[in-house]
C-alpha positions as CSV (number, residue, x, y, z in Angstrom):
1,X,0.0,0.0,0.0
2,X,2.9,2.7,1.0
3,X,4.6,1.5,-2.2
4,X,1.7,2.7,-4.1
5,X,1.2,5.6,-2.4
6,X,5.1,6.9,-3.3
7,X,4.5,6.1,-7.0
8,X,1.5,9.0,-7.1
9,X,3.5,11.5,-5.0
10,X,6.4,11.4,-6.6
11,X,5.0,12.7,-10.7
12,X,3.3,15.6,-8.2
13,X,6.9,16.1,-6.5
14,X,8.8,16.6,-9.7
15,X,6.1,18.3,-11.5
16,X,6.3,21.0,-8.5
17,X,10.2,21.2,-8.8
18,X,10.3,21.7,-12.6
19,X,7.0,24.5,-12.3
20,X,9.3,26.5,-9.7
21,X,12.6,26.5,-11.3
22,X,11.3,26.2,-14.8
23,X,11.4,30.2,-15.3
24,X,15.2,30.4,-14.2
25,X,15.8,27.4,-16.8
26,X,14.3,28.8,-19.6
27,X,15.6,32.2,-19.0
28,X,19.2,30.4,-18.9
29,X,18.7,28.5,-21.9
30,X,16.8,31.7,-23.5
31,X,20.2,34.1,-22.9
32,X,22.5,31.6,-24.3
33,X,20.4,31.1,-27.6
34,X,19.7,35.2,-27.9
35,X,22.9,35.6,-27.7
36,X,24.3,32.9,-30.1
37,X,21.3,33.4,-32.7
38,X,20.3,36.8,-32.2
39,X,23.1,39.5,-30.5
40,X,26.3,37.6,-31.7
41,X,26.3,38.0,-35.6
42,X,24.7,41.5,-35.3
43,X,26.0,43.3,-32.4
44,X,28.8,45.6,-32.8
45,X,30.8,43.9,-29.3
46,X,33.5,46.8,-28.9
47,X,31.1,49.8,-29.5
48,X,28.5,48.3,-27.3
49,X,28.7,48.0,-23.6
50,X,28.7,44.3,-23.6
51,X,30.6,43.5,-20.2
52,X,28.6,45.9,-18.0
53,X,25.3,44.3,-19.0
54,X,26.4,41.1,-18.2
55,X,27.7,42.6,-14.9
56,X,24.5,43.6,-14.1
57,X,22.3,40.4,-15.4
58,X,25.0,38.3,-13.3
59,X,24.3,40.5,-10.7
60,X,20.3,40.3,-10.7
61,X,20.6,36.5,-11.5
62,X,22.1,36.2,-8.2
63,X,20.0,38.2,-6.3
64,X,16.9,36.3,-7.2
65,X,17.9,33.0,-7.5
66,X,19.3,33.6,-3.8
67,X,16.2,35.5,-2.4
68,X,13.0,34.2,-4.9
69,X,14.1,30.7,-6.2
70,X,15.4,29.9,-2.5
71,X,12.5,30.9,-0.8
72,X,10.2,28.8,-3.6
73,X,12.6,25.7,-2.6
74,X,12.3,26.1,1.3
75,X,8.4,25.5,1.0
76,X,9.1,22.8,-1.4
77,X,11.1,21.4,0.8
78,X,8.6,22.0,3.7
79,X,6.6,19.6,1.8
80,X,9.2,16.9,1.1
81,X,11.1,14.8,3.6
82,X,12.9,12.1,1.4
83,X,16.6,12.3,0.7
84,X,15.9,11.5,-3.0
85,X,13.8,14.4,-3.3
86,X,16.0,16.6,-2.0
87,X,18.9,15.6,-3.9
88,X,16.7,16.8,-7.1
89,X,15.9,19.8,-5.6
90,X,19.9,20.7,-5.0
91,X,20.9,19.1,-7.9
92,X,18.9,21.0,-10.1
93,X,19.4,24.5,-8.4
94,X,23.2,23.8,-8.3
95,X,22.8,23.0,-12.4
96,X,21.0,26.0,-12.9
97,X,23.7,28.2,-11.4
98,X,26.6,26.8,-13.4
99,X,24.7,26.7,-16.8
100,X,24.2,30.3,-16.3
101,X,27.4,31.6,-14.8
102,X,29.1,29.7,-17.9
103,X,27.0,31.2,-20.6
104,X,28.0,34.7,-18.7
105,X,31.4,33.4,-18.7
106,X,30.8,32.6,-22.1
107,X,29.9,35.6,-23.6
108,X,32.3,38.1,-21.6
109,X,34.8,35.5,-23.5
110,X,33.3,36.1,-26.8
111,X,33.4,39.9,-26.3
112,X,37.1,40.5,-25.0
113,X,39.1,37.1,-25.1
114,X,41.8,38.8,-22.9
115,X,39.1,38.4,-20.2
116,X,40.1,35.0,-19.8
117,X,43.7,33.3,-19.6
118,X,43.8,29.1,-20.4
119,X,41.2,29.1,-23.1
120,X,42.5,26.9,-26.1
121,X,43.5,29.5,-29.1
122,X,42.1,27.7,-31.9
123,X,38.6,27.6,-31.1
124,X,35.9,30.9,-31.7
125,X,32.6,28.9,-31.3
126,X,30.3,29.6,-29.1
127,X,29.0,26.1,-28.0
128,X,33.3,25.2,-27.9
129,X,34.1,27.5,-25.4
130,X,30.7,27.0,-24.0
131,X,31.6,24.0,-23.1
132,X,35.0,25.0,-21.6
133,X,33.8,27.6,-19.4
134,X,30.7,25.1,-17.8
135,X,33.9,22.6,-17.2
136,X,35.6,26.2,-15.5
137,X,31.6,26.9,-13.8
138,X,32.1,23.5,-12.2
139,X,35.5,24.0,-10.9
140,X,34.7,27.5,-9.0
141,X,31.3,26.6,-8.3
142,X,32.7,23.2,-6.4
143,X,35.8,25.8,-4.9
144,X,38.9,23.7,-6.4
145,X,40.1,26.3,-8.5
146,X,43.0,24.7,-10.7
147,X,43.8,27.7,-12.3
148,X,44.0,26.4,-16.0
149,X,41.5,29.1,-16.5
150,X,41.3,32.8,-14.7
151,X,39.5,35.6,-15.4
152,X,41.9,38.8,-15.8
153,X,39.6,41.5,-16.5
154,X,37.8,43.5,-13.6
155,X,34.5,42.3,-14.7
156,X,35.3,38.7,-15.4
157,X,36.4,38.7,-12.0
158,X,33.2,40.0,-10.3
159,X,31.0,37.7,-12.3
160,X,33.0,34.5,-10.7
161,X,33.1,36.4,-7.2
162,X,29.2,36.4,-7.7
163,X,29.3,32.6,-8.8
164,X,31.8,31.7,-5.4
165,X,29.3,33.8,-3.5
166,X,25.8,31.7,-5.0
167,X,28.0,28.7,-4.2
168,X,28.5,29.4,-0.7
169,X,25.0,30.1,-0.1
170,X,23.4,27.4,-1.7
171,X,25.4,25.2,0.3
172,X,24.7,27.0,3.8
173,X,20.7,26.8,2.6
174,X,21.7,22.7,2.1
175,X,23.2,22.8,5.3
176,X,20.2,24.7,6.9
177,X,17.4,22.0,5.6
178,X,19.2,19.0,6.3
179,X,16.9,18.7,9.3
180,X,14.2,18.2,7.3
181,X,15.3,15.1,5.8
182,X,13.3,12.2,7.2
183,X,14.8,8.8,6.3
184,X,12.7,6.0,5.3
185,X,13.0,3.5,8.5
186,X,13.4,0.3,6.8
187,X,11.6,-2.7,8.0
């Protein structure tokens, strides 16, 4: 009977993570296809003020995911007491936070490449590099910092500030909800 019972919570469960995060991940996904479709063959990059609107996008990113999306995913979990659950809900906040910072990281490289040392010289694509700086998202996100890639410019610099910063307080809200993990007892 209990086994049943899981079965039809858990479709509700997931369909109430995806319906509160699902904004952030479109807008994510959104950016990085504007920007590769739309701004990148049309916009002038060094007459335009590229760096200081991604700045401030990083910037407001930040400051909702830490004080709307987190306050969405304290009622969620509220509502959920099962490790798996949970483990969704970080998993998914902690992938929407490095998608994003590495399509910022992304395009700050495509405007100035000097804004980044350690990137391989032979590649101009966006999904290539892409692909490097989610690799670079992970490392700073997770705090080992190898230093194969650094950000040099002022800018570049505050945007992965902003990404330590997320980092740190995601895991303090992790930290903070562990109580409310219930473990199945097991019989």
């Amino acid at each position: 009977m209990s086994k049943s019972l899981n079965q039809v919570k858990e479709p509700s469960f997931l369909k109430m993570l995806f319906g509160k995060t699902m904004i952030p991940i479109i807008i994510v996904l959104g950016v990085g296809v504007l920007y590769v479709v739309g701004l990148m063959p049309f916009v002038d990059h060094q007459s335009f003020p590229f760096p200081v609107i991604i700045l401030v996008l990083a910037l407001v990113k930040t400051i909702l995911i830490v004080s709307n999306i987190l306050k969405r995913l304290s009622k969620i979990i509220e509502i959920c007491h099962s490790m798996e659950r949970l483990l969704w809900l970080f998993s998914l906040l902690i992938g929407i936070s490095i998608l994003s910072f590495a399509t910022d990281y992304t395009c700050l490289y495509q405007f100035d490449h000097s804004s980044f040392t350690g990137m391989p010289a032979y590649s101009d694509t966006y999904i290539y590099n892409l692909y490097h700086f989610i690799y670079f998202s992970v490392i700073t996100f997770s705090a080992v910092g190898y230093g194969d890639i650094a950000p040099v410019s002022d800018v570049a610099r505050f945007v992965v500030m902003l990404e330590i910063f997320l980092s740190f307080f995601i895991i303090g809200f992790a930290l903070t909800n562990i109580k409310n993990i219930h473990l199945k007892e097991k019989r």
